[in-house]
N, C-alpha and C positions, 0 to 999 in steps of 0.2 A: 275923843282920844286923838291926839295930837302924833302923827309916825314921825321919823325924820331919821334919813342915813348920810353921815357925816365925817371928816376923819376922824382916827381914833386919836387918843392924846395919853401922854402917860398915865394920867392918872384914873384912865380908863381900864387898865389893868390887872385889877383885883377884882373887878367883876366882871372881864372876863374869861381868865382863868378860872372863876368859878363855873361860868357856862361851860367851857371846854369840859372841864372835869366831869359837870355832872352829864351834859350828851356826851360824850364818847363812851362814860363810862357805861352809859344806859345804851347804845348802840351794840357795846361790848358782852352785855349780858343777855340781851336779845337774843345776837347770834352764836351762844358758849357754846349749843351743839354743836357745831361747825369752825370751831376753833380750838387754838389749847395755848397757851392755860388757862385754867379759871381764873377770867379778869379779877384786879382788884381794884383800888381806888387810888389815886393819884397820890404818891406820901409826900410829905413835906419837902423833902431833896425834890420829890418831878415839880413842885409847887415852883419851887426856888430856881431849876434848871427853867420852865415854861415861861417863868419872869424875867428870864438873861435872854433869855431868845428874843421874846417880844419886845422887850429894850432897844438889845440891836436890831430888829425890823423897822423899831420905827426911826433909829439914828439912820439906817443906810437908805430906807426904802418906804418912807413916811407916805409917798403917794398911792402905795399898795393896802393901807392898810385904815379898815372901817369899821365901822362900829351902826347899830341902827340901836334908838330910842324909842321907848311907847313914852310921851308925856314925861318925860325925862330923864326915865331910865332905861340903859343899857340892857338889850334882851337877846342882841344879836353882835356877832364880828366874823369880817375875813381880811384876811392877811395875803397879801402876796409878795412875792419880789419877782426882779429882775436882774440876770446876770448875763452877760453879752446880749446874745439873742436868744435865750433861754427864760420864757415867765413860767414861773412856780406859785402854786395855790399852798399857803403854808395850814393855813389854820382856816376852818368854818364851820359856825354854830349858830344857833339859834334856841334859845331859852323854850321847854316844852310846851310854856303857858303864851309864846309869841308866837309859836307856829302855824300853818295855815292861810296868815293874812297876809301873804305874798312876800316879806321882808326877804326871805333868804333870796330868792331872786332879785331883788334890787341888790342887796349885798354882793350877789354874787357877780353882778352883773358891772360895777363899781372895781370891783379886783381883776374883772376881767379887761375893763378899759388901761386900766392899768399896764395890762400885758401888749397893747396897739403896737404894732410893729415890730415885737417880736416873731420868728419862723418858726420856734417852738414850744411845747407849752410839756406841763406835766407838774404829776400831784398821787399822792394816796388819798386814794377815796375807800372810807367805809362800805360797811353792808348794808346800806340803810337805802332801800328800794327807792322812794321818792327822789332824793339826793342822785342816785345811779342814773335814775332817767335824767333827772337835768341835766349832767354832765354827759349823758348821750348825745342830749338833743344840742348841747353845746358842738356838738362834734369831734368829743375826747373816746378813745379807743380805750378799752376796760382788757387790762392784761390780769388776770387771776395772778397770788400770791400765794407763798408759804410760809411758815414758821417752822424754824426747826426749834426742837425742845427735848431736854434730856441731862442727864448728869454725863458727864464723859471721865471714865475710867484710864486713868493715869499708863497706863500697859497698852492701850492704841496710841498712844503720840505719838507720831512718826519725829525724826532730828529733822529741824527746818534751815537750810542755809542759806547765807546772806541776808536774815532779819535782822535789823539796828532801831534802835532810837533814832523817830526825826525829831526834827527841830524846825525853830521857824525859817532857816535856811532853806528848807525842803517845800518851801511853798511854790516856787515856780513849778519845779517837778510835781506836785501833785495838782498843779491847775493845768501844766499840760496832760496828765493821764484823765483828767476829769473830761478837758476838751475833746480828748479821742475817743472815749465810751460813752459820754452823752450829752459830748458837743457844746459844750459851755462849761468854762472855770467858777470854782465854786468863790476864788477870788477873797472879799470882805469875812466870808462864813468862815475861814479857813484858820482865824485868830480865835474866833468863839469855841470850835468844833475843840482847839488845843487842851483851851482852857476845864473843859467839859470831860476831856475824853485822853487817852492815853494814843500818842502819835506813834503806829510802829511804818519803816520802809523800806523798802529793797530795792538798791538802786546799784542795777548791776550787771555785766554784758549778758547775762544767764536771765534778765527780766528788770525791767521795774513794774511798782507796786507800791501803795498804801492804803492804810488801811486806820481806821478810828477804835479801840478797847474800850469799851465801859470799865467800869469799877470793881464788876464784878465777873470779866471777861468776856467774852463773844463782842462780834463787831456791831459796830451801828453805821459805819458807814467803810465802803470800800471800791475802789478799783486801781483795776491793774491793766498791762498791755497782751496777757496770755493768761489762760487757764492754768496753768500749772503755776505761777503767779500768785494768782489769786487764791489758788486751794491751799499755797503754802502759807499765805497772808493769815487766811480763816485759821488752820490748826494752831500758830502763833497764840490767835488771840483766846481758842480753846484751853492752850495749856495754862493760860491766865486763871482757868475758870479753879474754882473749893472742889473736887472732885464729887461732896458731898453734897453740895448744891446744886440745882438744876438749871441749867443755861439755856435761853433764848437768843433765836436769832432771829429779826423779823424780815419783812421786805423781801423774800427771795422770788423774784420773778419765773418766770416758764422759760423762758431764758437761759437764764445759770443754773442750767444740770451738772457743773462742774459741783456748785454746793450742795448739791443733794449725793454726789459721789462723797463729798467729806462725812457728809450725814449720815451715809449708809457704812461707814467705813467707823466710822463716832459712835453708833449706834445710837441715832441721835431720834427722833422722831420725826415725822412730817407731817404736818396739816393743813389745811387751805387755810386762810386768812386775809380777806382784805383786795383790793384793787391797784395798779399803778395805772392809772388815768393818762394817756399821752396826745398830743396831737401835734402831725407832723414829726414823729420822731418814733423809732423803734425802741424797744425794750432796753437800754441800756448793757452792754454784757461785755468782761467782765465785770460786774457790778453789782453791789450791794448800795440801796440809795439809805441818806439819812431821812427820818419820820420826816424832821421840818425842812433841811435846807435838799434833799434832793439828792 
């Protein structure tokens, strides 16, 4: 059997978006006591979003990003970038049938040289106990996470003022609020994240803020320079949500008990979910980080 961990290349892609899919997803149903909601399987839109992303990783930040082969095929990849002095672990997998015979450690070890000289580091790391110890032994700090989950009832929205539409005008202001909560501008990510995501911001003596809407409303990525900021950022993107539908929020650190006040106030749920992996660097607060870019 011939191993070999090499960069990734576009056309590398499609399989491994297939890995991602099927270990996350299988990560995901492992630990469903201990989570909510019952995972499901990556739809066509996440297929097609994971494909935009990894596109742009490998246009900005091709040296972060690997792939390992048994005898020709792709079984494994990690993704990283770099932004100032901020390395970010994006994506890591390894096929269940590749497991075992050390790959994810060279893999990991490959994305990590990557991050050489950067002062800080940081990542969502799963439940997946083997992967946790590595990432110990790397020397990354394991911060517990929450999901909030719930339908929100139109009769709690509090009126939110000074929320606007950004635009790409708004990108300085939100690389500087990125720099103050977790010390590096998200920079290049900040044309994808538009593209993807609905831009709301408030830029104003009373605070600034922003924040990223999904589709179906709640944020996927956000910070601001105050709590009160931030919590009016979240309800914004609440009032987005089908009242009928049940909304997630993922990534909420130990950290931001400001969103667990929205939560409780939302009548939203809370459950553990997941890790924010950091080193050299505190919790990010206020803040909600993106899955991939951080």
């Amino acid at each position: 059997m011939t191993l070999l961990v090499r960069p990734m290349r576009v056309e590398d892609l499609a399989a491994c978006e297939a890995i991602t899919r099927a270990a996350y997803y299988e990560v995901d149903r492992a630990t469903f006591q201990r989570s909510w909601p019952d995972p499901a399987p990556r739809s066509e839109a996440g297929r097609a979003d994971w494909l935009a992303k990894s596109r742009h990783k490998l246009t900005t930040d091709p040296g972060g990003c690997w792939v390992a082969e048994e005898d020709g095929v792709v079984v494994g990849l990690a993704t990283s970038l770099r932004r100032e002095l901020m390395w970010i672990l994006c994506s890591f997998a390894v096929a269940p049938e590749a497991q075992g015979r050390g790959l994810g450690t060279l893999l990991l070890d490959a994305a990590t040289r990557y991050g050489d000289g950067c002062l800080r580091g940081m990542f969502i790391a799963s439940q997946d106990q083997g992967a946790l110890h590595r990432y110990r032994r790397a020397g990354f700090d394991l911060h517990p996470q929450m999901v909030l989950w719930g339908s929100v009832s139109r009769a709690v929205l509090p009126a939110v003022p000074y929320v606007r539409e950004g635009t790409a005008a708004d990108r300085d202001l939100c690389d500087s609020l990125d720099r103050r909560t977790r010390g590096a501008a998200h920079g290049p990510d900040h044309a994808l994240l538009a593209e993807q995501f609905r831009l709301i911001v408030i830029d104003h003596p009373a605070g600034q803020g922003y924040a990223y809407v999904s589709r179906t409303g709640g944020v996927q990525c956000l910070a601001a320079e105050s709590r009160r900021t931030a919590a009016s950022l979240l309800w914004e993107s609440l009032a987005a949500t089908d009242p009928d539908t049940p909304v997630e929020i993922p990534r909420v650190s130990t950290a931001n008990q400001w969103a667990l006040d929205v939560a409780t106030a939302a009548r939203l749920e809370i459950h553990s979910r997941n890790f924010l992996a950091t080193r050299h660097l505190k919790p990010p607060a206020p803040y909600i980080p993106h899955s991939t870019f951080l």
